[in-house]
Each structure stands twice: as C-alpha cells, then as structure tokens.
GUDOPA-828668 format. One line per 5 residues: number of its first residue (from 1); for each residue y, z, x of N, C-alpha, C. Coordinates in steps of 0.2 Angstrom, whole numbers. Each point is the difference from the previous one (the first is absolute). Layout:
<recs>
NUM	Y,Z,X,Y,Z,X,Y,Z,X ~ ... $
</recs>
This chain:
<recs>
1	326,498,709,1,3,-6,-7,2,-4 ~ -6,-2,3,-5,2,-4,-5,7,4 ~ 5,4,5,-1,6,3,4,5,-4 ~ 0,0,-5,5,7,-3,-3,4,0 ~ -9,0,-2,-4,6,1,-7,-2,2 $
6	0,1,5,-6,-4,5,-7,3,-5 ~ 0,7,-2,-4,5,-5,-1,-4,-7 ~ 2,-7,-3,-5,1,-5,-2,-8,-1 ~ -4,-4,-3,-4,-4,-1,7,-7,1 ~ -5,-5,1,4,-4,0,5,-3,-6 $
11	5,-2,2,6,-4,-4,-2,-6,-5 ~ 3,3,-8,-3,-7,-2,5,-7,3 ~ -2,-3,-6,4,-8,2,7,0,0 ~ 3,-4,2,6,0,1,3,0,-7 ~ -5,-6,-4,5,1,-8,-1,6,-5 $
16	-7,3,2,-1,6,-3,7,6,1 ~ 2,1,8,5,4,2,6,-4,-3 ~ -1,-6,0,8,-3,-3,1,3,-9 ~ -6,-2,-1,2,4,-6,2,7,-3 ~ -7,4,4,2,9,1,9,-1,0 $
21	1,0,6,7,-1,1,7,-2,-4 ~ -3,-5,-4,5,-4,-6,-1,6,-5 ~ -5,3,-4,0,4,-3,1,7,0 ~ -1,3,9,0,5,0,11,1,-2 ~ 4,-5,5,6,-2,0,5,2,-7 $
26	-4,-7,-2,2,0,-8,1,8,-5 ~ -6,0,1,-1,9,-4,8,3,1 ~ -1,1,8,5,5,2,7,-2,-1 ~ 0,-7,1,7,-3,-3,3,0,-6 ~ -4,4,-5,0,0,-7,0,9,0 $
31	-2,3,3,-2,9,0,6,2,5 ~ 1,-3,5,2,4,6,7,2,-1 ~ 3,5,-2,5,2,-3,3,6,5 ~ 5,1,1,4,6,4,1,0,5 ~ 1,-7,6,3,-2,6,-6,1,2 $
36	4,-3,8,-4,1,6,-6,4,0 ~ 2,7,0,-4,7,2,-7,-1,-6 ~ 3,-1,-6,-6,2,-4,-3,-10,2 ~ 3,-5,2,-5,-7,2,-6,3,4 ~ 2,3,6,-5,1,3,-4,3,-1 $
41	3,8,-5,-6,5,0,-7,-3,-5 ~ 3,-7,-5,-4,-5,-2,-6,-3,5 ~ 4,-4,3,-3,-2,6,-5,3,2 ~ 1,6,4,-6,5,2,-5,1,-4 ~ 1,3,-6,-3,-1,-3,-8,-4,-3 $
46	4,-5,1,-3,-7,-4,-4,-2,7 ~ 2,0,8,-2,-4,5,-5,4,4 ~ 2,6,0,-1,5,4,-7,3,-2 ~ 4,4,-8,-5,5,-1,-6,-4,-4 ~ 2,-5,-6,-5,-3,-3,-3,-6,4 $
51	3,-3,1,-3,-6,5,-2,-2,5 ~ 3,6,5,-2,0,8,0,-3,3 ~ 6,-8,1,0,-4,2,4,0,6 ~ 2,7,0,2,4,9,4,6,-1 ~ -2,3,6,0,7,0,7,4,-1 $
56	-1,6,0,7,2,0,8,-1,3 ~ -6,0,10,5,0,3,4,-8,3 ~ -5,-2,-5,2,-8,-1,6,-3,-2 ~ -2,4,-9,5,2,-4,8,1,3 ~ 1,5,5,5,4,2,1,-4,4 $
61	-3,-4,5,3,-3,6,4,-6,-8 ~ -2,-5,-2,3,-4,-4,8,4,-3 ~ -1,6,-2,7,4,-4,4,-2,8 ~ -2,2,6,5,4,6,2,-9,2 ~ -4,-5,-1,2,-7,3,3,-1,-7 $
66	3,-1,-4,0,-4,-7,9,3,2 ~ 0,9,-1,7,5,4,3,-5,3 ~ 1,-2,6,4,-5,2,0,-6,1 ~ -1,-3,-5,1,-6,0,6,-2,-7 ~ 3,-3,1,4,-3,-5,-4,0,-9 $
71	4,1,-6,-5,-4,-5,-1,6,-4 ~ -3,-4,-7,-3,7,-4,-7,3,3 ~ -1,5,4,-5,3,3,-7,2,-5 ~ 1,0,-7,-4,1,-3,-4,-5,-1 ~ 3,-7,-1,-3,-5,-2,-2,-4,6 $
76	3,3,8,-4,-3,3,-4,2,5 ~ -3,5,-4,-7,6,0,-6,-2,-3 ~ 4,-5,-7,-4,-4,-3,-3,-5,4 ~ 3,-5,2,0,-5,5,-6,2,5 ~ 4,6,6,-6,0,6,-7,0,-3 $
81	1,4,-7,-6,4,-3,-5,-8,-1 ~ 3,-5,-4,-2,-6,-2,-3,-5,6 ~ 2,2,6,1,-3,7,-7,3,2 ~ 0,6,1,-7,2,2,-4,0,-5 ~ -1,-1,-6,-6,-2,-2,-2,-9,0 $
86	6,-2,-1,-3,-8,-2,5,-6,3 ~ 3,3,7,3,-4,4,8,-2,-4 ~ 2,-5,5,6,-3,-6,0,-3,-3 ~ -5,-2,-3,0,1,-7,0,5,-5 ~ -5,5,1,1,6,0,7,2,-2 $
91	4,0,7,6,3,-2,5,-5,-5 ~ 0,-6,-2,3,-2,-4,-2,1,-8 ~ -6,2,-1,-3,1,-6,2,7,-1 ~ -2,5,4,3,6,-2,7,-1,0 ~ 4,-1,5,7,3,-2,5,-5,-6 $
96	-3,-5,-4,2,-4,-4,-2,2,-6 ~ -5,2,0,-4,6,-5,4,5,-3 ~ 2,3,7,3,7,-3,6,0,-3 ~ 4,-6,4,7,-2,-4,2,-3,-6 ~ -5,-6,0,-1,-3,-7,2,4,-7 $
101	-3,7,-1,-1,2,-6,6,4,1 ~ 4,3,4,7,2,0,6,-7,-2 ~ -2,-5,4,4,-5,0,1,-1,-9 ~ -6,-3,-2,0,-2,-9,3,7,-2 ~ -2,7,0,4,4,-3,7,0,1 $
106	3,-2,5,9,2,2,2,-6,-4 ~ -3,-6,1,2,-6,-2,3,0,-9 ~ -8,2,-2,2,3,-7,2,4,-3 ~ 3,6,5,7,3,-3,5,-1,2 ~ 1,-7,6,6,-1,0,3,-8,-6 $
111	-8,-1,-2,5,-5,-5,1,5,-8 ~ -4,4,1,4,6,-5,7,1,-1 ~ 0,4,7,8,-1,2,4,-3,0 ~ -2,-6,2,6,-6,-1,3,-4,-5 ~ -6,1,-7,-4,-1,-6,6,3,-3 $
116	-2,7,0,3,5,-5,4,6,3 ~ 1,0,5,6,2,5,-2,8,-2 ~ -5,1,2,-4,6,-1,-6,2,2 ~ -1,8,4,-8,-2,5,-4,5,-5 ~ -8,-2,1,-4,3,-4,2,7,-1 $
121	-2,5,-4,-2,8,2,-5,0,3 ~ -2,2,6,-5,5,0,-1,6,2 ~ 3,6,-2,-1,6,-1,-7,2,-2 ~ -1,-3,-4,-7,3,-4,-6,2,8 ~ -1,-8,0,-4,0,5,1,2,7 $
126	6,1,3,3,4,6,-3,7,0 ~ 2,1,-7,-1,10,-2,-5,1,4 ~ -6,-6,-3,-8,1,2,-3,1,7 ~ 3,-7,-1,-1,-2,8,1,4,7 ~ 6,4,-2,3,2,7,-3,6,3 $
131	-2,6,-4,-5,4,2,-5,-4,3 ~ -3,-4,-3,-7,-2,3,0,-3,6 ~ 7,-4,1,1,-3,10,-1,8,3 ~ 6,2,-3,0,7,3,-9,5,3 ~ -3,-2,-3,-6,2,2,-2,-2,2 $
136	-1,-8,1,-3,-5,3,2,2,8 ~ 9,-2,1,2,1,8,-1,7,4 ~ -3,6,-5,0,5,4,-8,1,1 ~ -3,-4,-4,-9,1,2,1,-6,8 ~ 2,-4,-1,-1,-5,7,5,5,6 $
141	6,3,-1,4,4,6,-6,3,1 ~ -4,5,-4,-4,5,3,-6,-3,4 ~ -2,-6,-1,-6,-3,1,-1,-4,10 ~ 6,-2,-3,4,-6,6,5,8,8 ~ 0,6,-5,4,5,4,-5,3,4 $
146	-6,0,-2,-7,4,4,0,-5,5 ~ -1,-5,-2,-2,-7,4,6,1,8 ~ 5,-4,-3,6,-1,4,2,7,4 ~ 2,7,-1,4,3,2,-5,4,3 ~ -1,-1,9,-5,2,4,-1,5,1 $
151	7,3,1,2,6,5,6,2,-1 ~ 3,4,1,8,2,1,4,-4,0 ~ -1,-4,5,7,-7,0,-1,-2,-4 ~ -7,-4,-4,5,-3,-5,0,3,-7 ~ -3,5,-1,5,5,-6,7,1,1 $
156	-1,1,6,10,1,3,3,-5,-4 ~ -3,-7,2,5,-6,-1,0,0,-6 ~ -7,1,-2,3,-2,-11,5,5,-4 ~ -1,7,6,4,5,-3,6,-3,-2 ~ 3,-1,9,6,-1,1,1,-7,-5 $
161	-3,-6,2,3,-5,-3,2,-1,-9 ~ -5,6,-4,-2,1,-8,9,4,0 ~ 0,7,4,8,2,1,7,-4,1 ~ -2,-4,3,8,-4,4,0,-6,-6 ~ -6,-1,-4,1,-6,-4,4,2,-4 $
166	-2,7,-5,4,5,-3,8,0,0 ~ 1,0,8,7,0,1,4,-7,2 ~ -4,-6,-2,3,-7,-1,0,-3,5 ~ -5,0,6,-1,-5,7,-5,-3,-2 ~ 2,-7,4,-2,-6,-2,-9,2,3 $
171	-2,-6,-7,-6,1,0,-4,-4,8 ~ 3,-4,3,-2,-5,4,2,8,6 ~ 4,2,2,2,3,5,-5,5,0 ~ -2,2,-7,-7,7,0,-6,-3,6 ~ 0,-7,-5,-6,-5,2,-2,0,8 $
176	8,-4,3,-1,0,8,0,9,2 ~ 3,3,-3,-1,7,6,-6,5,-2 ~ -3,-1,-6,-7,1,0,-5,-2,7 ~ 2,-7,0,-5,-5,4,2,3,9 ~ 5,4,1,3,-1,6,-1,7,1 $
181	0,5,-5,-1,7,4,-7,-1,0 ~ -5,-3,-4,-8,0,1,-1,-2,6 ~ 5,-5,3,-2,-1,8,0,4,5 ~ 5,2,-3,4,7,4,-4,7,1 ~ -3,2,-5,-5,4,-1,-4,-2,2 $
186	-5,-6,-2,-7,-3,3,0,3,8 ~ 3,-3,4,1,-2,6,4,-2,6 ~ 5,4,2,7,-3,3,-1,-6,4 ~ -6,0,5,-5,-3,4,0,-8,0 ~ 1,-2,-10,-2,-4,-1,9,-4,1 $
191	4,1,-1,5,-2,1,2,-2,8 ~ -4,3,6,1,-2,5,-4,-6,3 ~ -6,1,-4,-5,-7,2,1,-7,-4 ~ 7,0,-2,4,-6,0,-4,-2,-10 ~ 4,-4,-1,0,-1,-7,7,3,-3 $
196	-1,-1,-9,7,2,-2,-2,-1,-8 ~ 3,4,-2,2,-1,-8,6,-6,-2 ~ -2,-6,-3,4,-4,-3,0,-3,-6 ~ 4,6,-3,0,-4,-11,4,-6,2 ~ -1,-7,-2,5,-5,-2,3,1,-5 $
201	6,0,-1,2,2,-6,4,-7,-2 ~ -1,-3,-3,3,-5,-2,8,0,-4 ~ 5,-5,6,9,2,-1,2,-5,-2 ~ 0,1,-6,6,-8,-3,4,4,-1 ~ 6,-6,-1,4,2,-2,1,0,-6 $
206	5,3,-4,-2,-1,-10,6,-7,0 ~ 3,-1,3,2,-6,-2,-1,-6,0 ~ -8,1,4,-1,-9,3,-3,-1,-9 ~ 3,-8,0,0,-1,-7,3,2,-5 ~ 5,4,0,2,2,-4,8,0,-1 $
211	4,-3,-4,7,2,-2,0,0,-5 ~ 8,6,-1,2,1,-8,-1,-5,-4 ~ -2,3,-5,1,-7,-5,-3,-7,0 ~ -8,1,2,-3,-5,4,-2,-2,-8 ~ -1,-8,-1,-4,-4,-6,-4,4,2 $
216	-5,4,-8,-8,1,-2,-3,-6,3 ~ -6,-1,4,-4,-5,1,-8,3,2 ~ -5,-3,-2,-7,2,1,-1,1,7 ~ 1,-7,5,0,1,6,5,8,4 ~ 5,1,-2,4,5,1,-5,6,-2 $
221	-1,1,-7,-4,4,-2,-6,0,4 ~ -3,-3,1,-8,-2,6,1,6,6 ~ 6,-4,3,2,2,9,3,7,-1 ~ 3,4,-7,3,8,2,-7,1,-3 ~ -5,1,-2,-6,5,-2,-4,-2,7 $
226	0,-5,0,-3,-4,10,1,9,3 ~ 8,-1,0,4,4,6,-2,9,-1 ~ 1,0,-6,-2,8,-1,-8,2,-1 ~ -5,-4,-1,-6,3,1,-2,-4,8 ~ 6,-2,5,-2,2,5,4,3,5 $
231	3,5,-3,5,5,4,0,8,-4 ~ -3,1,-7,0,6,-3,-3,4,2 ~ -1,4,3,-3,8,4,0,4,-7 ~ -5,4,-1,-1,7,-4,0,-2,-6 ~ 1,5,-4,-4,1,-6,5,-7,-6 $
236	-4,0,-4,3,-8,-5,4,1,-4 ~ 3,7,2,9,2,-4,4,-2,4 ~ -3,-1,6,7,-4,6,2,-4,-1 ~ -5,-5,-6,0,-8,-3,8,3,-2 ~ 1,4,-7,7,0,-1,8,-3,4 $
241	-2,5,5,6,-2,5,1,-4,2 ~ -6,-6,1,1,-9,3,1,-2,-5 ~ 0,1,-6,2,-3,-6,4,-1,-1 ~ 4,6,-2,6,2,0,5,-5,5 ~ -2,2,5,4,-2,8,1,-9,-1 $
246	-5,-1,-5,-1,-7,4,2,-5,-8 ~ -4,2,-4,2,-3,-6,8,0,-5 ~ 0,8,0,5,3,-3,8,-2,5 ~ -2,4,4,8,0,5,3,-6,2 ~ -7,-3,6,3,-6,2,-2,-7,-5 $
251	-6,-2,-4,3,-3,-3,0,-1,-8 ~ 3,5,-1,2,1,-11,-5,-2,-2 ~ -6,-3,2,-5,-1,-4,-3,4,-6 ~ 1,6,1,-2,7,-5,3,3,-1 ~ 1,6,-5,6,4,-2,-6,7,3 $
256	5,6,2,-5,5,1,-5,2,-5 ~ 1,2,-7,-4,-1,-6,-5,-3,1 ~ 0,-6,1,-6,-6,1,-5,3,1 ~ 3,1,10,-4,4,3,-4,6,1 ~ 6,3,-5,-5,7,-1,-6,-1,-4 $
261	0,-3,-7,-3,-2,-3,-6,-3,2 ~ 0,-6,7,-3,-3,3,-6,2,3 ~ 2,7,4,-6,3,2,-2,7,-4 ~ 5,1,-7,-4,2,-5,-8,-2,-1 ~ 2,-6,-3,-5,-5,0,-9,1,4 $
266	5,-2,9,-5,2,2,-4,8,1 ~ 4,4,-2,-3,7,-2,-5,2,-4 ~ 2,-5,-7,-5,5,-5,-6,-6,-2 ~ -2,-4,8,-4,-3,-1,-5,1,5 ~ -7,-2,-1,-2,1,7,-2,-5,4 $
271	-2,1,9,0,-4,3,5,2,4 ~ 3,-5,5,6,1,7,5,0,-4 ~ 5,5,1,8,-1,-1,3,-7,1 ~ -2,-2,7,2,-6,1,1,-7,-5 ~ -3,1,-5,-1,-4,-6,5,-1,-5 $
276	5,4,2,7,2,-1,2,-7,0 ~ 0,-5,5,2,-7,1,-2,-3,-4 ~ -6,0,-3,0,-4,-8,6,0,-4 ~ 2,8,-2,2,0,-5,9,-1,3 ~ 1,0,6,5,-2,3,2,-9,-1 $
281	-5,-2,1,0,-9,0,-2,-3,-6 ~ -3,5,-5,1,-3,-6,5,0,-7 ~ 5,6,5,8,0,-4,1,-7,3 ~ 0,-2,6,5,-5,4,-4,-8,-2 ~ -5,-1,0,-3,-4,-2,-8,-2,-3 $
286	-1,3,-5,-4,0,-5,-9,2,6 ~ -3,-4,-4,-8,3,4,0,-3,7 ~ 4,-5,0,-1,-6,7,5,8,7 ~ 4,2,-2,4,6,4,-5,5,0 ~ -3,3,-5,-4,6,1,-8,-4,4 $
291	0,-3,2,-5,-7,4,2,3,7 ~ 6,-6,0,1,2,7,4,5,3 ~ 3,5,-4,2,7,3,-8,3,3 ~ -4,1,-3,-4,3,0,-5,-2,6 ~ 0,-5,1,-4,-5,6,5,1,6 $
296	6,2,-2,2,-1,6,0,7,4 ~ 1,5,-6,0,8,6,-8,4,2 ~ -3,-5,-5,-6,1,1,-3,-2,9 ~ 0,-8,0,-2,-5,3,-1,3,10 ~ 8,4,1,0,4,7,-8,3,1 $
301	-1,5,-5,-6,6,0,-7,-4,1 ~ -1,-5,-2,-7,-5,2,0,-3,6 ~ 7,-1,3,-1,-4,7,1,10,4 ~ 4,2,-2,-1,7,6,-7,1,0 ~ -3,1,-6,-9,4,-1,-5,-5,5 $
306	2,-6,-2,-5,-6,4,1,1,7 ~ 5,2,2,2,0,8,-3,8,2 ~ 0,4,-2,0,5,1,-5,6,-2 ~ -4,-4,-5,-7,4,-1,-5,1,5 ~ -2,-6,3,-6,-2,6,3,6,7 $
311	5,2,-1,2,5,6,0,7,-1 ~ 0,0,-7,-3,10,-2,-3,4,3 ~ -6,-2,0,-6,1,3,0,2,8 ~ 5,-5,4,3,1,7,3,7,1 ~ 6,0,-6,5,4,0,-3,6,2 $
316	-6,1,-6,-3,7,1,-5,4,7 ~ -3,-6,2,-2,0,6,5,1,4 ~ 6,-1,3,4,2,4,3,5,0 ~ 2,4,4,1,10,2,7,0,-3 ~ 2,-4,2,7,2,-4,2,-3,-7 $
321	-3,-8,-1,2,-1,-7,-6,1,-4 ~ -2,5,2,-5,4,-4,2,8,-1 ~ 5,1,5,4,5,-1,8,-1,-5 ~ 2,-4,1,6,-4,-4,-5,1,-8 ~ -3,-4,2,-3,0,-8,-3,6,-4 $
326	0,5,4,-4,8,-4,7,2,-1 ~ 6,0,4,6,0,-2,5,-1,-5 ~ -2,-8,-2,4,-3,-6,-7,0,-6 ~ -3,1,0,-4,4,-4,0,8,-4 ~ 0,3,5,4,6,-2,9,3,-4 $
331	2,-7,2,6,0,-1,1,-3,-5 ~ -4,-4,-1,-2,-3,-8,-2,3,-5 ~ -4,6,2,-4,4,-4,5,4,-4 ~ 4,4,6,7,3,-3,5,-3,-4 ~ 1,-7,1,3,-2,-5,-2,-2,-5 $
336	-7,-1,-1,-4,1,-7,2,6,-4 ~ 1,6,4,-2,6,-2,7,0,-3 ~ 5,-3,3,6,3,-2,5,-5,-7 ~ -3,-8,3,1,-3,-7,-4,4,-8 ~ -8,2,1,-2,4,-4,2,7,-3 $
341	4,3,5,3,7,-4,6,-5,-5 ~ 3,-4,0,6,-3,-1,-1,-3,-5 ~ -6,-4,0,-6,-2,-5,0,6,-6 ~ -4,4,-1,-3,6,-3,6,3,-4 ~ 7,1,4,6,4,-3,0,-4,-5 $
346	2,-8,0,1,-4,-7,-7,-2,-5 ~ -7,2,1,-3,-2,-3,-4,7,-3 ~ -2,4,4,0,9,-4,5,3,-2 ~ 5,-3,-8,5,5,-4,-4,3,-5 ~ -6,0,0,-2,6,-6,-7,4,1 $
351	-3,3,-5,-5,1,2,-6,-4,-3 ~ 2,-6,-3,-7,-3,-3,-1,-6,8 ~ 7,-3,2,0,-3,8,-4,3,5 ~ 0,7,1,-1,3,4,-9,2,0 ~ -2,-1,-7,-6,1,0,-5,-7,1 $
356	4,-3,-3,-4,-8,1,2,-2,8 ~ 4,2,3,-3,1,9,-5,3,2 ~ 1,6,-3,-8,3,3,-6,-3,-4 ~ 0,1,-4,-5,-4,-2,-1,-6,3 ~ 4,-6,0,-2,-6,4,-4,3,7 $
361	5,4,3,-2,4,6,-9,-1,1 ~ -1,5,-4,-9,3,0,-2,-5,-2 ~ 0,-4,-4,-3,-7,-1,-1,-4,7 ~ 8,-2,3,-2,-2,6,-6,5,6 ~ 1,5,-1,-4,4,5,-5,0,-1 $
366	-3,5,-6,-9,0,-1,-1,-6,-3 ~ 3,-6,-2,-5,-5,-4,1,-6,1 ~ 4,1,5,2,-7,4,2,-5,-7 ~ 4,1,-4,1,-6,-4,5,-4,4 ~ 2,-6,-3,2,-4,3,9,1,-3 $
371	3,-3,5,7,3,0,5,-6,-6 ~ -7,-5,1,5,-6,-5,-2,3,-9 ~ -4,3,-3,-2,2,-4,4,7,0 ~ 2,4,1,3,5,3,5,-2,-4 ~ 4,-5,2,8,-4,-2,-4,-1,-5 $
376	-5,-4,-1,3,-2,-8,0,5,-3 ~ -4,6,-1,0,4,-2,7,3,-3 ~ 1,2,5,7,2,0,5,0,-2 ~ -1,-10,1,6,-1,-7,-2,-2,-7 ~ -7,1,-3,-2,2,-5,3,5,-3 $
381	-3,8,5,6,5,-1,5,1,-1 ~ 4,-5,3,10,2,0,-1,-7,-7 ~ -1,-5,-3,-1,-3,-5,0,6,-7 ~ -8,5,1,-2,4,-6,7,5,0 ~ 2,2,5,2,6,0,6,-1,-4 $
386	4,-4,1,7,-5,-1,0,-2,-10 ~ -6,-2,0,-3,-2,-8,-1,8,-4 ~ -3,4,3,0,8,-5,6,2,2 ~ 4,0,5,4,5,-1,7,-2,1 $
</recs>
C-alpha cells in the first residue's frame, strides 16, 4: 500500500493519513452531489490531480476492478482509495466518512417525512447545482478519456457501449463485452495459452428470506440490505428495482409512493444513492432501522474491497486481465458519457444553467478550482436566482 508512487517523499504516519482521509471523506460526503459519475470525477480530482496519492492509471485500473464487483461502485473507490493510503483501517475510515454525512442527511429528511408527511423542496439548490456536476463529469470524461482510450479499440468500445446504453442494454453486459472484445482485440493468442475470463456474479434467489406479508423486523430488515448490496450490479437506480421487488411486492412493507419518495431522498442529497436505506429503515423503524439498513447494504462492499484490493496491482500486470481491464474501462467511460448526455438534458433548461456550466467548466480547467466549492457555489446561485426572480 505504501508503493502507489515510488516518485515522491516518504509517507507520513499512519494517524496523519487516518486523519487526511477522515477529512478528505467527510468534505465529499457533504459536496459530492450528482451520482456515481460526478463521485468520481471528484475523486480524481482531489487524489490524483491535487494530492498525487496515485497515478492516473491507477485511478482507472480502481474504476475497471470496482465495474465488476457487486456494490455501490463509487463508494467503494472510496474504500480501495482509503486502502492504499492507510491500509484497513484506512479503508474503514474513508468509506464510513463518506457515508456518514449522506446517512444524517436521509435520516433527517426521512423523519421530516414521517413527521410531516412531506419532503423538503430542493429545487432551488438542484437549479444550481446541476450544471455544475455537469461540468465537473465532462472535465474528468475528457481527462480520464486521453488516459484510458488507447487506440481504436477502445474508443470503439466506449463508442459502442455510450450507444447501446442509449438504446437500454444492461449496464453489467456493456461491462463484460467491453472486457471481452478488449481480449479479443489485444490478442487472440492469449485465449489459447489457457486462462479465462470469470465475473462471479453472485445468484440468490429473491425469495430466500422472504414471504408475502412477512412481520417488519430489524433482523429481516439487516439480511434484505445484507442480500442487495451483495447481489446489485450497475448504476444505484437499480436500487429501485430490488426495492420495489423485495419490500413493496413480496412483502407490503412500503407502498410504491414511499419508495419513490425514498430514493428521492437519496437524490437531492449528496454522497451514494445507496443511503436510500436510511430513509427506507427509518419509515420502518425510527433511527435504530435507518442503523441497521444502512450497515447492512453497505457492509458486502468492505469485505469485497478488503479481499480484492491487494490483487489490482496483479490484474494489471497480467496480458489479459490487463486487457479485460482497458476493456471494462472503456466501457465505463461510455457509460459515463452516456449517463451524462441524460444528465445535462434535465439540468441545462435555460440559458442562465447553461452558462453556469461553462463557467464551472473554465474554472475547472484554467484554475483548477475545486469541484466541492464549485457545488456550493452553485447552489448559492440556484438559492439567489429563485429569491430575485
């Protein structure tokens, strides 16, 4: 862990890095606004270009291992990132850092909710904000797209994959056939000299543990967030649909409403969608439910990270899952690119949004300001603008 850049002075102490880490976390977990795409182009940011705590292609091998693995993939970027600085502790300092300040927010608009059967506004500060992700996720695509897309093939794949997202194919299938035509491309060669590609994909069934109509209980609540943050593939809107499936249908615990409003919640807050299970578990049973919801969908992504971090480094080293990896990397990028068009349709509706993107834009680019300032800014902006007019 203490080789991420053999180029600069040695590491301070372990509690000095525990603390950078605690802080750096926090911040983001209180800034980090507009999903996955725009979590990371924070990340980079912050790790890469100010702190230089590892390189680009560091960076990108972390995005292409994090791609298949079960879990909120942004937050457990947070994790390896925590990992390679300051070991496992490290990673539990970061990734408990970054959740934290999503957690107290959902919590607290879910006992609004439940209070006064009503969710905050935030339009005002959405207005602001959303241009600004918007320029935040296209300075890291462009930055992370020099780096990653080497050659033909895999601008091919981002093409393709940015394309076929457009047309509603799953995000996990882009993932693997990104990963498998890079092989394919790389080297035929290497498919005859034995090895293989194999994503585990972890198969439960939705019923274990579950029937209609089951009693609310903590323990129940614990084992279905257990089950879905170790079985959920792609982006944290998939959350919806194990919800749905699992609360709603099979057992009446929620009414649809609930859960739209649920992962409202965790929308116009920042931090991981995944924190949606607070405000899940604390309609169902006050702060003790939004406790252990949240530990439990969380809890898969520390034991995957811990197993799986120490073997990165290998991956890349090896010709073919080094070739897989430039692959689901590329395919990633385009699904960046693709959630972002999608992104920008609803947050550029006018011309004052569309200037406060370029704007952000150039700041990000000539002055490097920082992208957490950036947001607040922005939602200063969408506050003043909402107040004159």
């Amino acid at each position: 862990m203490d080789q991420i850049s053999p180029e600069r002075s040695p590491l301070p102490s372990t509690s000095v890095r525990l603390r950078e880490l605690f802080l750096l976390f926090v911040k983001l977990g209180f800034t980090a606004f507009g999903g996955p795409a725009a979590h990371i182009a924070m990340y980079r940011q912050e790790v890469v270009e100010k702190r230089k705590w590892l390189d680009e292609e560091h960076f990108l091998d972390l995005i292409g291992a994090t791609s298949i693995i079960p879990g909120p993939n942004s937050t457990e970027i947070v994790m390896h990132l925590g990992y390679l600085r300051a070991g496992l502790p490290g990673q539990l300092v970061a990734g408990i850092s970054f959740v934290i300040p999503a957690f107290l927010l959902v919590t607290g608009i879910a006992w609004v909710y439940k209070s006064y059967s009503a969710t905050p506004q935030a339009d005002a500060l959405l207005y602001g904000i959303k241009p600004v992700i918007i320029a935040v996720i296209l300075q890291a695509l462009w930055g992370m797209g020099r780096k990653a897309l080497k050659g033909p093939a895999t601008a091919a794949i981002a093409l393709g994959a940015a394309a076929l997202h457009f047309l509603g194919v799953n995000e996990i299938l882009l993932l693997a056939a990104g990963g498998l035509l890079m092989l394919a491309f790389s080297s035929a060669h290497l498919f005859k000299k034995g090895g293989g590609v194999l994503i585990l994909l972890p198969l439960y069934s939705h019923q274990i543990l579950l029937q209609k109509e089951t009693p609310a209980s903590l323990s129940r609540l614990f084992l279905i967030f257990l089950k879905i943050g170790s079985v959920l593939y792609g982006s944290g809107y998939v959350l919806l649909a194990f919800l749905q499936a699992d609360l709603v249908q099979r057992l009446g615990w929620l009414n649809n409403q609930q859960l739209i409003d649920a992962v409202a919640a965790g929308q116009i807050t920042p931090g991981p969608l995944f924190t949606t299970a607070a405000f899940v578990g604390f309609l169902l049973f006050d702060f003790p439910g939004a406790l252990v919801a949240t530990a439990g969908i969380f809890l898969p992504s520390f034991i995957i990270v811990t197993l799986t971090n120490p073997i990165i480094p290998r991956l890349r080293d090896s010709a073919w899952t080094g070739a897989l990896l430039d692959g689901v990397i590329a395919a990633s990028l385009g699904l960046m690119a693709s959630v972002t068009w999608q992104l920008g349709r609803a947050a550029l509706i006018d011309l004052p949004a569309i200037i406060l993107a370029l704007v952000a834009g150039g700041l990000l680019l000539r002055y490097k300001v920082s992208s957490a300032w950036l947001v607040l800014g922005g939602a200063g902006i969408g506050l003043l603008k909402t107040l004159l007019f």
